[in-house]
Every structure is written in C-alpha cells, then in structure tokens.
LUMVOPA-123486 format. One record per residue (C-alpha): residue in three letters; x, y, z. Coordinates in steps of 0.2 Angstrom, whole numbers, plus 5000, padded with zeros to 4 digits. Layout:
residues N
ALAXYZ ...
This chain:
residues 365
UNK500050005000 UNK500550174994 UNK500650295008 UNK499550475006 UNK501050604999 UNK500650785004 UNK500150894992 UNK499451065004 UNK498951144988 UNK497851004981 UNK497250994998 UNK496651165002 UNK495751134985 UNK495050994991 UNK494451085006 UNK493751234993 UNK492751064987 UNK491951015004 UNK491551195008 UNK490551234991 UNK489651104996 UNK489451155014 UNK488951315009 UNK487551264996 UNK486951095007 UNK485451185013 UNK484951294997 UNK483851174993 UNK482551195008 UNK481951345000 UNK481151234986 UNK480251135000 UNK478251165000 UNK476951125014 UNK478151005025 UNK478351055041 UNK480351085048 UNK480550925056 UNK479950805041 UNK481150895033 UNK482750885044 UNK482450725048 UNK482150665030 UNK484050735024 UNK484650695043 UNK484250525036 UNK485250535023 UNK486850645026 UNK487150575044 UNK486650395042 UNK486250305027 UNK487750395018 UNK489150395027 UNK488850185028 UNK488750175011 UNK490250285008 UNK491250185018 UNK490650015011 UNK491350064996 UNK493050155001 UNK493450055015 UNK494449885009 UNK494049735024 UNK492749855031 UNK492049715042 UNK493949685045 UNK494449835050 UNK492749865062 UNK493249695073 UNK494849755076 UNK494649965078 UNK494749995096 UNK493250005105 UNK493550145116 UNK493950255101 UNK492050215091 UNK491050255107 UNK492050415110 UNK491850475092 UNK489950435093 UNK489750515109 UNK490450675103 UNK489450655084 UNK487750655095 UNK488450805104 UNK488950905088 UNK486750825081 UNK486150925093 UNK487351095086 UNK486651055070 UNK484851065074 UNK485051215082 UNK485951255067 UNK484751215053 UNK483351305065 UNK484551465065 UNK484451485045 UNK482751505049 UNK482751655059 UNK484251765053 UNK484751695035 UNK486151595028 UNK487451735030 UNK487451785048 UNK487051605054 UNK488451555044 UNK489551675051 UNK489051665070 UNK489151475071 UNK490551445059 UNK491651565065 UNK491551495084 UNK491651345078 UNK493351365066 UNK494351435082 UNK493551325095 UNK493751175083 UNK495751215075 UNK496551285092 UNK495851155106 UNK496350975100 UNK498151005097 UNK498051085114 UNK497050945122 UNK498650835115 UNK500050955120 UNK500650965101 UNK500351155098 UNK501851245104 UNK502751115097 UNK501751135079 UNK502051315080 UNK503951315081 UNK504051235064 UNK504451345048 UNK502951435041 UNK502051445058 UNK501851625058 UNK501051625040 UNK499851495048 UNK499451605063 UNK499251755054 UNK498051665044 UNK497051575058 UNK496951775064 UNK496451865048 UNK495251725045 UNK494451755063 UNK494351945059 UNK493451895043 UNK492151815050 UNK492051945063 UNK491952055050 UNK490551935040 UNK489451955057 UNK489452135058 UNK489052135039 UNK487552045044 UNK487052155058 UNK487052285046 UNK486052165039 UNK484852155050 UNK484752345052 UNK484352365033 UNK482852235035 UNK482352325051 UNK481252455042 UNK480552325028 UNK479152215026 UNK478952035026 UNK480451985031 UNK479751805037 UNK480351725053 UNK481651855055 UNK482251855075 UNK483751905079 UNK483751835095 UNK483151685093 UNK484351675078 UNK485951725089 UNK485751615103 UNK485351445090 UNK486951505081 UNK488151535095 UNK487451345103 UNK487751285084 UNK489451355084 UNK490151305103 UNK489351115096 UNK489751115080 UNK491851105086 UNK491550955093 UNK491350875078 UNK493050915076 UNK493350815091 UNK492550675084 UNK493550645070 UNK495050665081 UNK494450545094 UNK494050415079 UNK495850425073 UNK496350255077 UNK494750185070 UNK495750265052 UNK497350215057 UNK496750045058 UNK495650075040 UNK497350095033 UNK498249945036 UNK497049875026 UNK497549995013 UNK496250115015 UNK497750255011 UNK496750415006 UNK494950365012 UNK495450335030 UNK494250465037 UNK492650395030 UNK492550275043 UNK492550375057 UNK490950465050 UNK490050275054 UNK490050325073 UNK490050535071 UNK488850535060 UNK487650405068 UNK488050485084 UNK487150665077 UNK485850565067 UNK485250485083 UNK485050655092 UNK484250755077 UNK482950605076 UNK482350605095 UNK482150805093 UNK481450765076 UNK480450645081 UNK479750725099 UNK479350875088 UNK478350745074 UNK477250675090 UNK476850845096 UNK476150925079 UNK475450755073 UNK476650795056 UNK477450615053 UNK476350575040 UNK477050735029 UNK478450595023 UNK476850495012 UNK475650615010 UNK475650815010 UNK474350885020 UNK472550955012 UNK472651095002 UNK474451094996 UNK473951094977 UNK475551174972 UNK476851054981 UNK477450914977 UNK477950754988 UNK479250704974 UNK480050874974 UNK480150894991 UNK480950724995 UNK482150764982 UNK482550924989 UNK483150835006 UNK484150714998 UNK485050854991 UNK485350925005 UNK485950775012 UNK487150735000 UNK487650894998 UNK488150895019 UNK489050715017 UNK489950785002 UNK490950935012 UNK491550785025 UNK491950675011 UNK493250795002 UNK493650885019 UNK494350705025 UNK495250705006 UNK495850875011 UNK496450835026 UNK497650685021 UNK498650795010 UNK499050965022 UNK500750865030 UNK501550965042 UNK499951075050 UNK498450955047 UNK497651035062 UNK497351185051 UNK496051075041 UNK494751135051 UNK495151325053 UNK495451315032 UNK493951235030 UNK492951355040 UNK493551495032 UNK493151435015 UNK491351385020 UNK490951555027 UNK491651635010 UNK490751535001 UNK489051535010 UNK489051705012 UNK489151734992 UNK487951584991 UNK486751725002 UNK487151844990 UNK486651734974 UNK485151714985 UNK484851884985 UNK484751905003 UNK485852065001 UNK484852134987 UNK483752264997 UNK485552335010 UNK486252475007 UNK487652535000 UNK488752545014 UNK488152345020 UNK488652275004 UNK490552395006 UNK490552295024 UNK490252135015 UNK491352165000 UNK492852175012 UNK492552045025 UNK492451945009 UNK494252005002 UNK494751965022 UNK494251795020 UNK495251755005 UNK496751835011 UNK496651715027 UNK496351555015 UNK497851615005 UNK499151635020 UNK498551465027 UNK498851395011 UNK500551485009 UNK500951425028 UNK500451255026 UNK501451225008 UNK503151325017 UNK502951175031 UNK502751055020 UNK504351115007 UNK505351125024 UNK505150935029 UNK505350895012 UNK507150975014 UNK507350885030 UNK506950695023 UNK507950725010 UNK509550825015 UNK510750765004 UNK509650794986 UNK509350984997 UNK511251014997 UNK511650964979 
C-alpha cells in the first residue's frame, strides 16, 4: 500500500470542494412546500448522517468488516458520543437559518466553531507549541487570525443586515434573538465534531492497514455521523408526535395543490448529499495538508463562510441593503480569502521544509 503524499495545495482545493458544498447543502429547503421543519430535517438527517456515510464507507473502506472487529472500541464509542453531541449543534443549526438567514448563521456558528474546533485538539494533546515552532507557523497564525477577523467582519455585515431589514416588510421568521442564541449553541457544538474525528483516529489508522490510504476518514463518520443522526431523530421525532406531522413523509397535507411530495423528497436528499459531500472531500483534504493537518478545520471553516455567504448573496438575501452593508460585505469577503491564501501559503512552506529535511542530501546538491 502506497502511503497518502502531501500535496497542501491539492488539499486546500479539496477543502474549497467540501465547503462549496457545505455552503450550498441547505439551498435546497427553499424549494420545499407544505412540509413541516421536522419532516424535513429528519428526511436529509436520514440521509447525510446515516444512510450515507455507511454506504460511503462500504465502498472505500477495503476489509470493512475487518477493520470494524479490530478498531478499538474505546475509540468508536468516543467518536459517537461526541457526533450526537455536535446532532444536537446542528439542529440548532438548521433552525437558526430560519430565523436570521444563511449569512449571519453561517457566520456566527461557523466562526466559533473554526477557532473552537482548530485551536483546542492540538491543545488537548499538548502538540501546539510544538506545531507552531515549525517553519511557516507564523504564516499559519496569521492566517487562523485574519480568518477570525473575517468572520467577525461577515457577522457585523450581517448585523448591518439585519438593520437594513429592520424597516421592511415581510421579512418571514426574522428574529434576531432567537437566531443568535441557535447560532452561537450551533457553533460552541458544531467544534465538537471536530473532536470526533479526532477521537475516531485509530478507527482510520486501523482502515489503513487494510489499505484504506486516502479514504481513511470515511469510517470514522459510521460512529460521528450515527451519533448526530440519533440526536436529530429524537428531537425530530418528539417534535413529529407533538404536531401530529409524521405522516407529511407519504402524503402532503390538504390543500397543498401546488407541492409536490416528489419534489420535496428530492429536495432533502439533496441536502443530504450535499452535507456528506463537504466531510467526504474535507477527509480528502485533510490527508494531503502534511506538516499542519490541524489547520484542516480552521481552512475549511473559512472557506465555508466565504462561500455561503456569496451563496446568500446569489440568494439575493443582500439585494434590498444598502450601499454601505454590501462595502462591509465586500471586504469581509476580500478578508476571507486573504486568510485561505496565508494558510495555504503556511501549510505548503511546512510541507517544502520537511521535504528538505527527509531528503537532505538531494537539498544540498
């Protein structure tokens, strides 16, 4: 078996991949007619957290029944454990977008969650200041610091926002309140995830023994993912019993001439293979960053709030601001991409430095 070489570059790409489809994997509610929230959620809960990540793994995973037997234990319960934890973040999540849009939701949640989730498990294992010392640090903190600013800057675009829509109508479910406490409970949650994954390492470390090489992550997403489709369900469920709405998932209810069941089970499937598709190249991303792979979450992050926030402007969520909000998004935007590009830069100066170091005599000629 071949061993993963680093590539940072290809690997940031990779990331840019996962947080397209990050930032788009919810789009597709919008087309969703006469079904209540939870038929909905659970119907691409279903599908993102549960049913995909299994098959994805069936069929990337050599010896997957193999490499299940002999995976510690310890390390599957863990990862579980902290997957239902980050379920519950994205409820909270997925009910946020409904309140104050794609933009600031992504830019609340996210943002906790890309410093919360980059800085803490390196700390946890006492690798950081180590980590840090290496060449091309300072590129990679400066990044992780201009990206925070961005997203920072993102929010206070979306407060302006929230100031423009203020003085219009119909503006829907708009509450900022209600919207800022969902997002920053989705954002403290949604890092765990992050733990997740790292507590389900030597689940992928024995994957690729088997020769699992570049697919290694997507069996850890067996026990995160089930873990957050078992809390999403309950809520789902408890929510289902209370408004008498389970039967939405056969039949729509009376009078909803202009939906469609089809349409809107499409919709959720979308939406759910839109979600396990960010995982599915973040874990392809991740493989290839070498020397700072704890920067795959921050980089990731980053990337997703770029992207979702021109995903809110395609949307035409910006459309009625004023001049100033979109100048205020215009630069947290340029922000963001600065931060992806120093992290980028950081991560490929590690990588060209313990390239020199393996191979000190080719170095020197």
């Amino acid at each position: 078996m071949n061993p993963v070489t680093s590539n940072p570059l290809l690997g940031v790409l990779l990331h840019g991949v996962g947080a397209g489809f990050a930032a788009t994997c919810y789009t597709p509610q919008k087309q969703v007619k006469r079904w209540s929230w939870q038929t909905y959620w659970l119907t691409q809960a279903s599908f993102c957290w549960f049913l995909l990540p299994i098959i994805g793994a069936m069929l990337t995973i050599p010896d997957l029944a193999a490499v299940l037997r002999e995976a510690p234990r310890s390390a599957m319960l863990n990862s579980f454990l902290l997957g239902a934890a980050y379920g519950i973040g994205g409820t909270a999540f997925g009910i946020s977008i409904r309140y104050i849009g794609f933009s600031l939701t992504y830019s609340i949640a996210v943002g906790l969650s890309s410093v919360l989730g980059t800085l803490i498990p390196p700390l946890v294992h006492g690798t950081l200041g180590t980590t840090l010392n290496k060449p091309g640090a300072g590129w990679i903190i400066f990044g992780i610091v201009l990206g925070t600013l961005g997203i920072a800057f993102t929010g206070l675009a979306g407060r302006l926002k929230e100031l423009d829509l203020a003085s219009q109508q119909g503006r829907g479910e708009f509450n900022l309140t209600k919207g800022l406490l969902l997002s920053l409970l989705a954002g403290v949650l949604s890092a765990v995830y992050g733990f997740a994954l790292d507590a389900g390492q030597p689940i992928a470390e024995t994957a690729v023994k088997h020769g699992a090489g570049m697919w290694q992550g997507n069996v850890i997403y067996i026990f995160s993912n089930t873990g957050a489709f078992i809390t999403t369900a309950i809520y789902c469920l408890y929510l289902h019993g209370k408004h008498r709405t389970l039967g939405e998932l056969v039949e729509l209810p009376a009078g909803s001439e202009k939906a469609s069941l089809p349409v809107n089970w499409a919709m959720a499937v979308i939406t759910g293979l839109f979600w396990y598709g960010q995982f599915f190249f973040y874990n392809l991303g991740h493989v290839r960053l070498g020397e700072y792979k704890f920067t795959s979450w921050a980089i990731h992050m980053i990337m997703l709030v770029l992207f979702s926030n021109l995903v809110g402007v395609a949307l035409r969520e910006w459309r009625t601001c004023r001049r100033a909000t979109h100048a205020a998004i215009s630069f947290a935007l340029a922000v963001l991409i600065g931060a992806v590009l120093l992290l980028t830069y950081g991560n490929y100066r590690g990588e060209e430095a313990a390239a020199k170091a393996a191979n000190p005599v080719e170095t020197s000629k």
